[in-house]
C-alpha positions as CSV (number, residue, x, y, z in Angstrom):
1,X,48.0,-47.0,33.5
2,X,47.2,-46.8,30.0
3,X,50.1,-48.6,28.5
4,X,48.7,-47.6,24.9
5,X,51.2,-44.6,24.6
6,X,54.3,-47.1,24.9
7,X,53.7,-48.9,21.7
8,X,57.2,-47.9,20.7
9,X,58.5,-49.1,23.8
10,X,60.1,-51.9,22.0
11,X,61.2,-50.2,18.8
12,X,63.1,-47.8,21.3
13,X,64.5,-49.9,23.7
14,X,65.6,-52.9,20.7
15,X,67.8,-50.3,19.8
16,X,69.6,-50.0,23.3
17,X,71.5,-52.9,22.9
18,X,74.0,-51.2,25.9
19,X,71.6,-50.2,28.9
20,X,72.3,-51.2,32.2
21,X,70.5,-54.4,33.3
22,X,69.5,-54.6,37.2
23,X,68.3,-58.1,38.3
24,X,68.4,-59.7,41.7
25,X,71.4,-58.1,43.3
26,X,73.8,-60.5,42.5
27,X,74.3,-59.6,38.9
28,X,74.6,-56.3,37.9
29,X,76.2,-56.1,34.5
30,X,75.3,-54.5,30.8
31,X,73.2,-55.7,28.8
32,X,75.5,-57.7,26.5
33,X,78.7,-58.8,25.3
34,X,79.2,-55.3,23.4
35,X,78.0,-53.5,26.4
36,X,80.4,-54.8,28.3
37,X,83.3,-54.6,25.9
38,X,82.7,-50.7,25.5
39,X,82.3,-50.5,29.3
40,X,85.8,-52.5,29.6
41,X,88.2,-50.9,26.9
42,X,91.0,-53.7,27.4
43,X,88.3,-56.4,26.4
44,X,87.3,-54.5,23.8
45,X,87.4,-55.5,20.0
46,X,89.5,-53.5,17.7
47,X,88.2,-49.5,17.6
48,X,85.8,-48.0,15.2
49,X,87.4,-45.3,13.4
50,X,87.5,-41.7,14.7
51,X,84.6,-39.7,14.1
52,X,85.8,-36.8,16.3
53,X,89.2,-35.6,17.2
54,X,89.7,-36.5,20.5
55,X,90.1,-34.2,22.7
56,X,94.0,-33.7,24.4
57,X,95.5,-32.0,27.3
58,X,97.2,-29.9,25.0
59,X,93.7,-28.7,23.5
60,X,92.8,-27.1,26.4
61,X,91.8,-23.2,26.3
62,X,93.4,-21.1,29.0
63,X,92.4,-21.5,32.1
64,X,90.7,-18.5,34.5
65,X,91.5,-20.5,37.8
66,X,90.8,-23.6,39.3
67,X,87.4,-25.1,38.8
68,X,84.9,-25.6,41.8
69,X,81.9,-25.0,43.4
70,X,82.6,-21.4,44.6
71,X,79.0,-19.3,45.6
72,X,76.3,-20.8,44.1
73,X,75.3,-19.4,40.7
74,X,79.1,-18.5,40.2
75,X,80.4,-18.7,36.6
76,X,81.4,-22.2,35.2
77,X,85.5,-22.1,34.6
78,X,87.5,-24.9,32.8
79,X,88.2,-27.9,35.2
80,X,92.4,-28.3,36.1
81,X,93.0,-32.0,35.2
82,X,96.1,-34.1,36.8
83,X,96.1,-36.7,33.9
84,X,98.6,-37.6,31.4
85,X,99.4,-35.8,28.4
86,X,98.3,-38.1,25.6
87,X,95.6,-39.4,27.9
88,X,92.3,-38.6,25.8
89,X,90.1,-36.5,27.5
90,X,86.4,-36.6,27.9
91,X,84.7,-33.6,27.8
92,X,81.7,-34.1,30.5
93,X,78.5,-32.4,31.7
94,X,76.2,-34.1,34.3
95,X,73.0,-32.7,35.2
96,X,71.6,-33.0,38.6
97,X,73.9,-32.6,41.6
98,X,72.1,-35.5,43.5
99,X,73.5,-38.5,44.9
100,X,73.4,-40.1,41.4
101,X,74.7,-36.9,39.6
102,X,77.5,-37.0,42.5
103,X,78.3,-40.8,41.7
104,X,78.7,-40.3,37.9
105,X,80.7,-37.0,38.3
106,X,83.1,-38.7,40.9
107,X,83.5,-41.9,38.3
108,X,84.6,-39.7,35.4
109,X,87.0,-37.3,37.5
110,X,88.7,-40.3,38.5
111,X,89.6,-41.9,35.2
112,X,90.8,-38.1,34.7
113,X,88.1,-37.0,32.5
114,X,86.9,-32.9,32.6
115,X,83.9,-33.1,34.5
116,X,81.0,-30.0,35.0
117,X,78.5,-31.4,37.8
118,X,75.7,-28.5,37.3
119,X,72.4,-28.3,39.7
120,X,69.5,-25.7,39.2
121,X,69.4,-25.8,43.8
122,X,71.6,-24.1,45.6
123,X,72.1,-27.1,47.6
124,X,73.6,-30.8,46.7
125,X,72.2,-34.1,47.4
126,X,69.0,-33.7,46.0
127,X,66.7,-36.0,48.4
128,X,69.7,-36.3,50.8
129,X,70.1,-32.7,51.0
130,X,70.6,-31.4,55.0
131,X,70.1,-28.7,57.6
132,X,71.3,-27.8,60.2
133,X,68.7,-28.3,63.8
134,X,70.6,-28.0,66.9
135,X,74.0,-27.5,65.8
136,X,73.4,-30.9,63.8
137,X,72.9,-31.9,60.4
138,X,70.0,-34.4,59.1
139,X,68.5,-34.6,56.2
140,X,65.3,-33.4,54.5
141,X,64.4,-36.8,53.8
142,X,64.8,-39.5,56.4
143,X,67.6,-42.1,55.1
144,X,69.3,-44.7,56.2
145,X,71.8,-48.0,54.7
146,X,70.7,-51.5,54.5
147,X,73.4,-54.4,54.8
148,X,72.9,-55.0,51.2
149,X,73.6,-51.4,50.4
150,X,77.4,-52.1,49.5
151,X,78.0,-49.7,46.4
152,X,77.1,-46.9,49.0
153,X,79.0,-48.5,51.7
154,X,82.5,-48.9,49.8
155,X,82.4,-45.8,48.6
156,X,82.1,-44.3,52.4
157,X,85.0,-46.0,52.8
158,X,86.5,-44.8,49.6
159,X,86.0,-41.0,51.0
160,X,87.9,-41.7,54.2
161,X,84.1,-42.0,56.4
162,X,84.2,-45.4,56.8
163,X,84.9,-45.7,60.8
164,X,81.7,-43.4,60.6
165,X,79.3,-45.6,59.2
166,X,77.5,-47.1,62.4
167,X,75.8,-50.3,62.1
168,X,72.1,-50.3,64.8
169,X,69.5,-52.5,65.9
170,X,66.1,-51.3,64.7
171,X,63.0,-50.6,66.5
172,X,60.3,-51.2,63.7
173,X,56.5,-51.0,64.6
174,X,53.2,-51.2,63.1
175,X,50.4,-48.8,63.9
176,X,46.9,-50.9,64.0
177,X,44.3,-48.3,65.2
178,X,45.9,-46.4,68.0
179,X,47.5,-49.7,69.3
180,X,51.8,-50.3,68.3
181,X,52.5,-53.5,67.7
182,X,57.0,-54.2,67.9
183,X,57.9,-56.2,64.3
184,X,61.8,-56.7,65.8
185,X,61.8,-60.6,65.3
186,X,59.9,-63.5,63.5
187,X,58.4,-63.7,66.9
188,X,56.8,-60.5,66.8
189,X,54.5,-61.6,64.1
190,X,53.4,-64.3,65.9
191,X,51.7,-61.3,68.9
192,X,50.1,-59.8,65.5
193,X,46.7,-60.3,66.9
194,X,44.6,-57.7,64.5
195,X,45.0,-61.1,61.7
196,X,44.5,-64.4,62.9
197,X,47.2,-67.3,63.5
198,X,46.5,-68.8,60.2
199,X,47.1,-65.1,58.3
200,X,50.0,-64.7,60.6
201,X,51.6,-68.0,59.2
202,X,50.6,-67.5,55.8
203,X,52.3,-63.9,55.9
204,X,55.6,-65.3,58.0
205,X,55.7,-68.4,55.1
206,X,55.4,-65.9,52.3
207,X,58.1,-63.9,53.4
208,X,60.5,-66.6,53.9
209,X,59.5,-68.1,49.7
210,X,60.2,-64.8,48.8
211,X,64.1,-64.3,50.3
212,X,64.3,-67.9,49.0
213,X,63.8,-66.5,45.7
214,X,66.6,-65.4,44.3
215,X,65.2,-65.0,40.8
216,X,62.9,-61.7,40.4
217,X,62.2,-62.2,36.6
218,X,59.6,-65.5,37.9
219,X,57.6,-62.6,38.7
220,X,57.7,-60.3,35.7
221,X,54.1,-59.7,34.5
222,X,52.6,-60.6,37.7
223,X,50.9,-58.3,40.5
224,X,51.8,-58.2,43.5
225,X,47.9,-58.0,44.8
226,X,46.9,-60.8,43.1
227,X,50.1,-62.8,44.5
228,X,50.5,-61.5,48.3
229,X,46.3,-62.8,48.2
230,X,47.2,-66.4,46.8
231,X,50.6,-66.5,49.1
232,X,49.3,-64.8,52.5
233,X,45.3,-64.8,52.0
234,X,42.6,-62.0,52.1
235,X,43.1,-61.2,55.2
236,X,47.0,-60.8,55.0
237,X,46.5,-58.4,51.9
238,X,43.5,-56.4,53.2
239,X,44.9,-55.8,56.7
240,X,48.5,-55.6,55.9
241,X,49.7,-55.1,52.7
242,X,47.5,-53.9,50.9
243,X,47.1,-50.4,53.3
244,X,51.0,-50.0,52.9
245,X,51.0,-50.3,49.0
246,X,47.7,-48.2,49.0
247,X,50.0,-45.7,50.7
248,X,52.8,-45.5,48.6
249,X,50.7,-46.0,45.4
250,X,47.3,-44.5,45.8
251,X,44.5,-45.5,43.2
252,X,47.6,-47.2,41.5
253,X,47.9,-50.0,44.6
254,X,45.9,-52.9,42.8
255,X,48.5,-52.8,39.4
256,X,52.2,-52.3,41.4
257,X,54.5,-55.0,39.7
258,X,55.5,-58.1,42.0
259,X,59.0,-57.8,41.0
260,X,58.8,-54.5,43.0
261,X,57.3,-56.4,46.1
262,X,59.7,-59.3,45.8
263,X,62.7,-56.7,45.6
264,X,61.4,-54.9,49.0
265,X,61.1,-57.9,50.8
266,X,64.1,-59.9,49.8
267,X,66.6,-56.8,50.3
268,X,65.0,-56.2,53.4
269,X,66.1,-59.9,54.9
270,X,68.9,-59.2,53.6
271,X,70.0,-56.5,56.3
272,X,69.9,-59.0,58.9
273,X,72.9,-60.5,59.7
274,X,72.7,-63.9,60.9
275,X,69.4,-64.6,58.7
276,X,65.9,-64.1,58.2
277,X,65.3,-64.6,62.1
278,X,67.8,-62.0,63.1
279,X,67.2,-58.6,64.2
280,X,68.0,-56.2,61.4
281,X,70.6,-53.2,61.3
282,X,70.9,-50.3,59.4
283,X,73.3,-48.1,58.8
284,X,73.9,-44.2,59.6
285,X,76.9,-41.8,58.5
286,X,77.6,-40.2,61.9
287,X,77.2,-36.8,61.5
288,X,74.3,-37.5,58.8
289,X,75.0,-38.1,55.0
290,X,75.7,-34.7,54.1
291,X,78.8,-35.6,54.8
292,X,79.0,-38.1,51.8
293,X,77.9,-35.2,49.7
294,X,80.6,-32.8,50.8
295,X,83.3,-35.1,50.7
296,X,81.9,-36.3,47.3
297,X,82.1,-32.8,45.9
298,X,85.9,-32.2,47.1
299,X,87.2,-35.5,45.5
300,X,85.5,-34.1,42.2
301,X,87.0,-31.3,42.5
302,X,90.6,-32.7,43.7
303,X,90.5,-34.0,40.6
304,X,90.2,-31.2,38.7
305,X,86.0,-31.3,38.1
306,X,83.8,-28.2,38.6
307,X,80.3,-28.5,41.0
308,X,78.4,-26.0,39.8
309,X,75.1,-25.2,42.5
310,X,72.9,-22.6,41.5
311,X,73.0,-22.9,37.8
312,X,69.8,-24.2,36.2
313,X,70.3,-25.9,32.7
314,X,68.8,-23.8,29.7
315,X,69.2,-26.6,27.1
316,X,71.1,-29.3,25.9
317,X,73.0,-28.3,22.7
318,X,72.0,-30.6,20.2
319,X,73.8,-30.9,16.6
320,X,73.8,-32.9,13.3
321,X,71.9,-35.1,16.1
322,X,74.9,-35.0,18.5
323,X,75.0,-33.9,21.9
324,X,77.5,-31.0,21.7
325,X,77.4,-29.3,24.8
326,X,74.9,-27.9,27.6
327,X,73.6,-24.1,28.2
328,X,73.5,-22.9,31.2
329,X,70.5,-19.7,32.6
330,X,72.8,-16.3,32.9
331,X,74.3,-16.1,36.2
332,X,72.9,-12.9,36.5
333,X,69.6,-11.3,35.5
334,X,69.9,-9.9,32.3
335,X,73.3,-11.7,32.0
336,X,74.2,-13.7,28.9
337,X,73.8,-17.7,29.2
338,X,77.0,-19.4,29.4
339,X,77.7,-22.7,27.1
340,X,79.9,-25.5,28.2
341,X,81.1,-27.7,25.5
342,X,80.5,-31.3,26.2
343,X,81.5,-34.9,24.3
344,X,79.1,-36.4,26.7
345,X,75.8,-35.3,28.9
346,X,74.9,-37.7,31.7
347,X,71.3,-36.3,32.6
348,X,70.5,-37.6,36.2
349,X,67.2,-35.4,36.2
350,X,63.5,-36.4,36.4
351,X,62.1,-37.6,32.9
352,X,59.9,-34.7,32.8
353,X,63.0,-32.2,33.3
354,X,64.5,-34.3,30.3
355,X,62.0,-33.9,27.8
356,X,61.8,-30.1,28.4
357,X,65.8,-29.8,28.1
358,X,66.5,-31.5,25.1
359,X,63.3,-30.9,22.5
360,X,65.7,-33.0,20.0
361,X,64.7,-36.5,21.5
362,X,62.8,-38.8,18.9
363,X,59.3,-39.0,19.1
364,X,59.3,-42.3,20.6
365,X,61.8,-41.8,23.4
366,X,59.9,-38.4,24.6
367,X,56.8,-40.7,25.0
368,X,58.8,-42.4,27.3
369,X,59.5,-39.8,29.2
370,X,56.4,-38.5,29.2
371,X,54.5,-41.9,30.4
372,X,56.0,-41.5,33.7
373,X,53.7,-41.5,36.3
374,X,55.2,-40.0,39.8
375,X,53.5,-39.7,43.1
376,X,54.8,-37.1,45.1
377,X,57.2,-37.5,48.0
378,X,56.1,-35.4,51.2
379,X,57.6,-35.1,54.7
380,X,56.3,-33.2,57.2
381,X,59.3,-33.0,59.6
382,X,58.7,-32.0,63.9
383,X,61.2,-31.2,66.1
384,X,59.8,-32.1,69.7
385,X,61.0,-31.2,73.2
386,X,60.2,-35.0,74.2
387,X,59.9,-38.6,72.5
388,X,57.2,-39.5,70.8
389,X,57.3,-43.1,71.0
390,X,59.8,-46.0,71.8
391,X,60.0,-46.9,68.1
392,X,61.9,-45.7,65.0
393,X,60.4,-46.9,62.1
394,X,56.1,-47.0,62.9
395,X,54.4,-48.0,60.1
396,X,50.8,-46.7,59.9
397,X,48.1,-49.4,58.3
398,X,44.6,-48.0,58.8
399,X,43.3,-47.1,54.9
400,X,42.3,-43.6,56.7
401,X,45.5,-42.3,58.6
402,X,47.3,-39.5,56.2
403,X,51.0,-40.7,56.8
404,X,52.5,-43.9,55.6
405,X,55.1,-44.0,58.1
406,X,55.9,-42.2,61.4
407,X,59.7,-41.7,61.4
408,X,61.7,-41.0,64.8
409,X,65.1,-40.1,63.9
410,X,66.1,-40.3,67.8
411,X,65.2,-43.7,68.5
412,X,67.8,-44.1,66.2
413,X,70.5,-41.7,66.4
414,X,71.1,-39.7,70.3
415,X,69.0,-36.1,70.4
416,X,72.4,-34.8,71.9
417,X,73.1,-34.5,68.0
418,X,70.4,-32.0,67.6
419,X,70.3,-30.3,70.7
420,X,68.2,-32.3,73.0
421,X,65.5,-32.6,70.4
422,X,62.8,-35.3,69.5
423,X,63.2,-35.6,65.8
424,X,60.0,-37.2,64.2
425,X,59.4,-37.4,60.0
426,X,55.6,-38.4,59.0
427,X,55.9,-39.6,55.2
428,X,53.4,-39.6,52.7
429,X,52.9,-40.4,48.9
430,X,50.2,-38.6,47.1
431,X,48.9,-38.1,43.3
432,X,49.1,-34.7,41.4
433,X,46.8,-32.3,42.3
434,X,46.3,-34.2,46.3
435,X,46.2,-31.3,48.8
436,X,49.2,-31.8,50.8
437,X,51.4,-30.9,47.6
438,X,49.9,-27.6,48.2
439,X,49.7,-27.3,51.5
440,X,52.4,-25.8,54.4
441,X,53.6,-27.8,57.3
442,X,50.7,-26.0,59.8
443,X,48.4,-27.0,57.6
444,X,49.1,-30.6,57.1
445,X,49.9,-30.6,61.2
446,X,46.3,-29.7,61.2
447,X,45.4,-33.1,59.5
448,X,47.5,-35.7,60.7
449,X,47.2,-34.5,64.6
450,X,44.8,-37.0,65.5
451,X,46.1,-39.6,64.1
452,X,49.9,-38.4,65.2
453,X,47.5,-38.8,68.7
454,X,47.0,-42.5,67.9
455,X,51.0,-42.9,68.8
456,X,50.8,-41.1,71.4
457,X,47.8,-40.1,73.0
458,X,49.5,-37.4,75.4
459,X,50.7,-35.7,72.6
460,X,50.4,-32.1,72.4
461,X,51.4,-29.0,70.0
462,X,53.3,-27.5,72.8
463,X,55.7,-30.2,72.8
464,X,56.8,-28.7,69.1
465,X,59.9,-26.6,68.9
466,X,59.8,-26.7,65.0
467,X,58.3,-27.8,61.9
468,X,58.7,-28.2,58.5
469,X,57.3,-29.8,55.3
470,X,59.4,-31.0,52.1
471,X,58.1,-32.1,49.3
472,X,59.6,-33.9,45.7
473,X,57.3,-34.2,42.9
474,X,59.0,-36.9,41.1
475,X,59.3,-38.8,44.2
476,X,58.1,-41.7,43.3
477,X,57.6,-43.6,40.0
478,X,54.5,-45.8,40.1
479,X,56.2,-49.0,39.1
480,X,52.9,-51.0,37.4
481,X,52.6,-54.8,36.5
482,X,54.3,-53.9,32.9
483,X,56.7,-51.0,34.0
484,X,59.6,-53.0,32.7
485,X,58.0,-52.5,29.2
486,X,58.4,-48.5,29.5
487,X,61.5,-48.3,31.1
488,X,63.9,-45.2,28.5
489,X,66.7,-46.6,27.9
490,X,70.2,-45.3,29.6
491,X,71.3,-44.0,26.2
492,X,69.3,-41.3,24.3
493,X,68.8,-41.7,20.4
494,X,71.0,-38.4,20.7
495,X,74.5,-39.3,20.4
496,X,76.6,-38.5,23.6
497,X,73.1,-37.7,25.9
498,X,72.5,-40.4,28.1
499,X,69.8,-40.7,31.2
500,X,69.9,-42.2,34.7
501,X,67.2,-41.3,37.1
502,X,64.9,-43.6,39.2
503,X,62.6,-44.6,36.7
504,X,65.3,-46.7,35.3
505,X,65.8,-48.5,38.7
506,X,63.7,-52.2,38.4
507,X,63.2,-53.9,40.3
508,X,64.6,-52.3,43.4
509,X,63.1,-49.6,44.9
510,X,64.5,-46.0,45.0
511,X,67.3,-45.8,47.4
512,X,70.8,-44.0,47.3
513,X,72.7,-47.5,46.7
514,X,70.9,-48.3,43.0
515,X,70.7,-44.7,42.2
516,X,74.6,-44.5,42.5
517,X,75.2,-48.3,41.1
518,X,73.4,-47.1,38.0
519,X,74.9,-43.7,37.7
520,X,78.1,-45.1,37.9
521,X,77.7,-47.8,35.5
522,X,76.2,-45.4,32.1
523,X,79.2,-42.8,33.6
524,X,81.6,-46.0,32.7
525,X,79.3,-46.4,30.0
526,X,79.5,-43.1,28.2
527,X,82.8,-42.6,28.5
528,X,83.5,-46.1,26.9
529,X,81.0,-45.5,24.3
530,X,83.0,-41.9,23.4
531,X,86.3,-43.5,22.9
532,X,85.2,-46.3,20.7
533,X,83.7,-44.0,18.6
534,X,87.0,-41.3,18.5
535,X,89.4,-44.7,17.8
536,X,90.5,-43.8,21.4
537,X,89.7,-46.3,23.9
């Protein structure tokens, strides 16, 4: 990446002295001691004087019903608080109605704030949206929970799903060639024949140092080619790693930070109870996490917020360099847009979307933005009439097979849940422009059946019930050697417009648990921030 385009990287982000700071897992606080104040009123220092009159119970305009989600593209009405009278209110729009968006809205409706949640889908969930195949829901995007995934966790438990949260075994593979080797236990690497018994060690040892670590920021600078070759060898790189982060990152493979690396192996230990040697567990929401989503939406709106599907922003208002409010496309053609007045905009939207809303943004924070690079996220999703293989999570190495990862949903979870049927997700990562971004699911079927014959050589396109192909553009950020460098800051040089997406997660990787950790964090944030600077918190 050319990195020349960030020089004000660190102009910008000196002057976010409140962003949220995520490190190794075990610390996951603001920035600094004002950060924290603002995001903890009672520690707080005395108030700044008002700048705004804070908005009251009493202020409210009349209301036209209850607010809520309604038919998508419904009109937005004013959200029925239960708070106190003299509690001051924040005024709140969040942009982006995924898990994130969910998260932040949720936060602010419980401290009894007026919360909008507005998405351009019709759907919620973003990446976790679902379907229905067989009578049974699953999403568009395979997911699953990690033991360390406890901010996602709790708050299953918070919604009353927690006896629904199921805790498995995994069945993980590795595709070498059209041979599956099991990676269950440490003893599985040791039957890793396609690498020798001294690569095997070196790539068992490295692991190990690396859920040792506990410190990321040893890394920071570093790539994780260049260290995975020192630590596990040529060999270990060239026939192990270095296919998979070829995979995820295309050309970009050789530059992909170590912190990243370290953060993928570390959390990944860490959902195996009983230690590294342990057979891991993840975690499913019975019923799939759509579930979450819905009973996400409801508390918002038990609380008096509105979830608005179906209503793509226009524009963050933006005046005397204050975020004022955001406007929303006409819910009808030829319709007028409608405004919703806003103290504070919590964009959970991908930088690009950003930019385009709010044309306002300094110079330097819009490059930012702008220097994202995403790969896309693809899924090319079969529903079979039979298994495909024994294994749920088959990891595909060979530098010429189309598909990161093979994905079996019911070598995880019963095909009673969908009918009786086999339910397999091939992944894939590609660059702008690659031709499965373009392409329908028959078409990329058409490319990866050989290699989807590599698993199983019996297999055969009668055995196919259904198919379909999703596909996210700003699936994944390419997360270079100096991505911490051009990371935007949470909060916007626009007063009251702040930004979480998944560009700001480092060094974990994308996942619903540090999506919603960080969305709920610059929720507490911005409301904080709002009442210090009304001489209300």
């Amino acid at each position: 990446m050319d990195l020349g385009r960030h020089r004000a990287v660190r102009a910008a982000r000196a002057r976010d002295d409140g962003g949220i700071r995520h490190d190794d897992g075990r610390r996951h606080g603001l920035r600094d001691r004002a950060a924290r104040a603002a995001a903890h009123p009672r520690r707080a220092a005395r108030p700044a004087p008002a700048v705004a009159p804070p908005h009251r119970r009493g202020d409210d305009p009349p209301r036209g019903g209850r607010g809520g989600r309604g038919e998508p593209g419904a009109r937005p009405r004013t959200p029925r608080r239960r708070v106190r009278e003299d509690l001051a209110v924040v005024r709140a729009v969040v942009i982006g109605a995924g898990v994130g968006g969910l998260a932040a809205a949720y936060e602010l409706a419980k401290q009894g704030h007026e919360v909008h949640l507005v998405e351009a889908s019709p759907g919620l969930g973003g990446q976790v949206r679902t379907f229905e195949v067989g009578g049974g829901r699953i999403e568009n995007f395979y997911h699953h929970l990690f033991r360390s995934d406890t901010v996602v966790a709790a708050l299953i438990e918070e919604l009353g799903l927690g006896d629904d949260l199921e805790w498995i075994e995994s069945r993980v593979g590795m595709l070498v060639g059209d041979r599956i080797f099991r990676f269950t236990g440490a003893l599985d690497l040791l039957r890793f024949t396609p690498v020798s018994l001294l690569t095997r060690l070196r790539l068992g040892l490295s692991a190990l140092w690396l859920r040792r670590v506990g410190d990321w920021e040893r890394y920071e600078g570093q790539r994780a080619a260049e260290w995975i070759t020192r630590a596990a060898g040529r060999e270990g790189y060239e026939r192990v790693w270095g296919p998979l982060l070829r995979a995820k990152f295309g050309r970009h493979a050789p530059d992909i930070a170590m912190p990243w690396f370290w953060s993928k192996i570390y959390l990944r230990f860490a959902s195996r109870e009983g230690g590294p040697l342990a057979k891991e567990q993840l975690g499913y929401l019975r019923g799939s996490f759509g579930r979450m989503v819905d009973a996400l939406a409801a508390a918002i709106e038990e609380r008096g917020g509105a979830v608005l599907p179906g209503r793509p922003v226009r524009r963050i208002v933006v005046e005397d360099g204050r975020a004022t409010g955001v406007e929303l496309e006409p819910a009808e053609p030829g319709g007028e847009p409608d405004l919703l007045p806003a103290d504070v905009v919590l964009a959970t939207v991908a930088s690009p979307v950003l930019a385009r809303l709010a044309p306002e943004l300094s110079e330097e924070y819009r490059a930012l933005l702008d220097g994202v690079d995403y790969q896309w996220a693809t899924v090319l999703m079969l529903a079979l009439d039979r298994p495909l293989s024994e294994i749920y999570w088959l990891t595909a190495t060979d530098a010429d097979c189309p598909f990161v990862v093979a994905v079996e949903q019911t070598n995880f979870r019963s095909p009673a849940e969908y009918g009786g049927r086999h339910i397999v997700y091939f992944s894939n990562y590609a660059d702008p422009g690659d031709p499965v971004t373009e392409e329908d699911a028959a078409q990329v079927l058409d490319r990866y059946e050989p290699y989807i014959r590599r698993i199983n050589p019996a297999f055969h396109r009668s055995w196919i019930g259904e198919m379909w192909m999703f596909k996210d553009r700003s699936g994944q950020p390419i997360v270079h050697h100096r991505y911490r460098e051009t990371i935007a800051p949470h909060r916007t040089p626009v007063e009251g417009l702040y930004l979480a997406n998944n560009t700001q997660l480092y060094p974990e990787d994308r996942g619903q648990n540090y999506t919603m950790r960080m969305s709920i964090e610059v929720a507490r944030m911005a409301a904080a921030e709002w009442g210090r600077r009304t001489g209300t918190a």
